[in-house]
N, C-alpha and C positions, 0 to 999 in steps of 0.2 A: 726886213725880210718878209717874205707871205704872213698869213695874216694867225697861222698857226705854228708855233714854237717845239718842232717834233722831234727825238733824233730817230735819224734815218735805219735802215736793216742792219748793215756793217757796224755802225757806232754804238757807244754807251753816254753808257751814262759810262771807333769809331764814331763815334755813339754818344752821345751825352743825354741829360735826363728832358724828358719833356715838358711842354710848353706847358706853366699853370697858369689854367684862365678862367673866369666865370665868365663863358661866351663870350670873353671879348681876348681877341685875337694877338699872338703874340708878335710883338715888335723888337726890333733893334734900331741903335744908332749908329751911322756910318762912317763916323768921326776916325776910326781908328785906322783905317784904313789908309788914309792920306798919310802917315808914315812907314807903309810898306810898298815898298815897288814892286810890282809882277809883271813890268812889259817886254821881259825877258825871259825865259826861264827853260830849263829841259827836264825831258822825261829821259827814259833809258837810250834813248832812237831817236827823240826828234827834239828838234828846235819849237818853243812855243815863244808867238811873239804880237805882242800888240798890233792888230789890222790898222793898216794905212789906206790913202784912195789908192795907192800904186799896185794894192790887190785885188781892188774891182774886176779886173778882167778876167783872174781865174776863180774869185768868187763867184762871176756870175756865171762860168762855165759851169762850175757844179752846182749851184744850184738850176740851171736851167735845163740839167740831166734828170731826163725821165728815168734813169736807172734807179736815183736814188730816191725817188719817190713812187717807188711802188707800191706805197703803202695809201697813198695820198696824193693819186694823181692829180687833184687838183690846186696841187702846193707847188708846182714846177714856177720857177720863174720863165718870163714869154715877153721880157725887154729888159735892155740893160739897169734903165729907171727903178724897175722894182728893185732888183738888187744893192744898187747906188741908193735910195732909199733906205735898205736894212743896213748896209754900210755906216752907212751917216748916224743911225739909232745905235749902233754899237757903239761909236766914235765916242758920241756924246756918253755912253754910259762910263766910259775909261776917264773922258774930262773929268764927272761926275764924280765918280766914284775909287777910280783909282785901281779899276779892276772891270775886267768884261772877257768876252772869248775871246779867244787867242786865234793865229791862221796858225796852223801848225805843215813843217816841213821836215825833210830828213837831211842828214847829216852833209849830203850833197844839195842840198837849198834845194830839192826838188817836192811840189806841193803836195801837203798829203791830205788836209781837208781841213776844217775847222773846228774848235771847240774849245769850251769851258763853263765857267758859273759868271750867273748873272745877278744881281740884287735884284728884286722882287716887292714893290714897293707896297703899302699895306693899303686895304684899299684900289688897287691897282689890278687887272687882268695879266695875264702872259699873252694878252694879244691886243692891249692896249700902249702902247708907248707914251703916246700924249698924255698918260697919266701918270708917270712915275716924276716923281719929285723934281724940283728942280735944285735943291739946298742938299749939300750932304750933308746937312745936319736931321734929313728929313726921315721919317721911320722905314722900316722894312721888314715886311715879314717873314723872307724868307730865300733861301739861292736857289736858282733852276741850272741845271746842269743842261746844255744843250751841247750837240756834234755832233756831224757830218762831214763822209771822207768819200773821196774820187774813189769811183770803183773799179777803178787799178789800182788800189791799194787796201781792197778788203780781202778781210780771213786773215789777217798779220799779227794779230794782235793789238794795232795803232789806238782802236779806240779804248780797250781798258785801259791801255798805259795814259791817253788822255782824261779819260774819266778819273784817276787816282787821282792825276796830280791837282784836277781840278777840286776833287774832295778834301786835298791835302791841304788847298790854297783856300778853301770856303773857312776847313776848322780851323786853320792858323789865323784868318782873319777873324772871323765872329764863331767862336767855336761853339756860343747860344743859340745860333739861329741854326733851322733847320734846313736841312737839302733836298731838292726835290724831282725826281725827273716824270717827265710826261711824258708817255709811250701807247700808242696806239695798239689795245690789246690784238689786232692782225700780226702785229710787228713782234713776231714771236722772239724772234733773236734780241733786240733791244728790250724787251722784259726779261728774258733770260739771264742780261748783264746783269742786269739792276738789280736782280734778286742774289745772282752769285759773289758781287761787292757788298750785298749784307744788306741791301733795302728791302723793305718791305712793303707791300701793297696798301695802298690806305684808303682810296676808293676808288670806283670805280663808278664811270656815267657815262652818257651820252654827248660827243662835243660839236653844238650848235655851228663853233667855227673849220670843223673838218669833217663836213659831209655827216652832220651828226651819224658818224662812227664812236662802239664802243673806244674810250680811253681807259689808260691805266694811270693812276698817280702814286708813286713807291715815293717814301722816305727815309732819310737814314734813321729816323728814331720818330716811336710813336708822338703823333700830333692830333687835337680836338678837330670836332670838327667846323669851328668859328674858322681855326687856322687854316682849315681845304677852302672855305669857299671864301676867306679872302687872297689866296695866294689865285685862285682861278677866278677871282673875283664874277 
């Protein structure tokens, strides 16, 4: 995908205790996850299902909609390659890990946008891919919740009920690791979620990879701050 990991206006994004650390940053192992299958699954309305190449085409339709990057117009995809690109880093993270975004559709297979959580490797950026592990034995510090939905299909509701289920799918898989969505304080609607599912702000800066625009970074539960600046590494 582009080189910043955002959700969009329409989209979103309990509780367990926080990370103890004397500055050094909290990890998990991925192991667990290889006997839980998620390439399947629904919310109340939609179908969520493990991205194939065979949805390159309407992935790259929405991403390469200026609607949906109002926030960031410099995040539009401008050839199918980029897109094909963030496909392939998804692909790998589901070989990997046994879990990545989902495309999500409705009840009539008709597309409704994308989302979910991602592993977050420790040491690793959200706009670095080349650097996340290549073992799933390898640490992680943390899940990012990401989504974006066509905009014929915003104001529905589609992205809370994505965001739960992806909260629902982070705590059953590592219910220790923390969750984390990244929201560009402009993107008033996408902070509004995140704080109304019960995250809270953990800080806020300037992001070098999106037109250093103020960002927002919410958490489901208080975290140090070793753990903000390796999960943005």
């Amino acid at each position: 995908m582009s080189s910043t990991e955002f959700t969009n206006a329409e989209s979103i994004a309990t509780h367990s205790s926080a990370a103890e650390s004397n500055d050094v940053p909290f990890v998990a192992q991925s192991d667990a996850i290889e006997s839980v299958s998620n390439e399947s699954t629904n919310t109340e309305r939609l179908l969520l299902q493990r991205p194939t190449m065979e949805d390159l085409n309407e992935l790259h339709a929405l991403h390469a909609d200026l609607r949906v990057w109002t926030h960031l117009p410099s995040g539009v995809h401008t050839s199918i390659g980029q897109t094909r690109t963030m496909l392939l880093e998804w692909l790998a993270d589901w070989e990997r890990d046994g879990i990545g975004y989902w495309v999500a559709r409705n009840t009539q297979g008709e597309f409704i946008g994308v989302g979910g959580v991602r592993l977050i490797a420790a040491a690793a950026s959200l706009h670095s891919a080349s650097k996340r592990p290549e073992s799933k034995q390898s640490s992680y510090i943390g899940w990012n919740i990401y989504y974006r939905l066509t905009p014929a299909r915003w104001h529905r509701g589609y992205a809370t009920e994505i965001a739960r289920k992806a909260l629902q799918t982070a705590h059953t898989l590592h219910p220790e690791m923390p969750v984390f969505i990244n929201a560009l304080e402009r993107n008033t609607a996408s902070c509004s979620i995140a704080l109304r599912l019960g995250f809270a702000l953990a800080h806020k800066d300037t992001d070098p990879a999106a037109d250093n625009l103020l960002r927002c970074l919410y958490t489901d539960r208080p975290v140090d701050d070793s753990t903000i600046r390796a999960f943005l590494g």
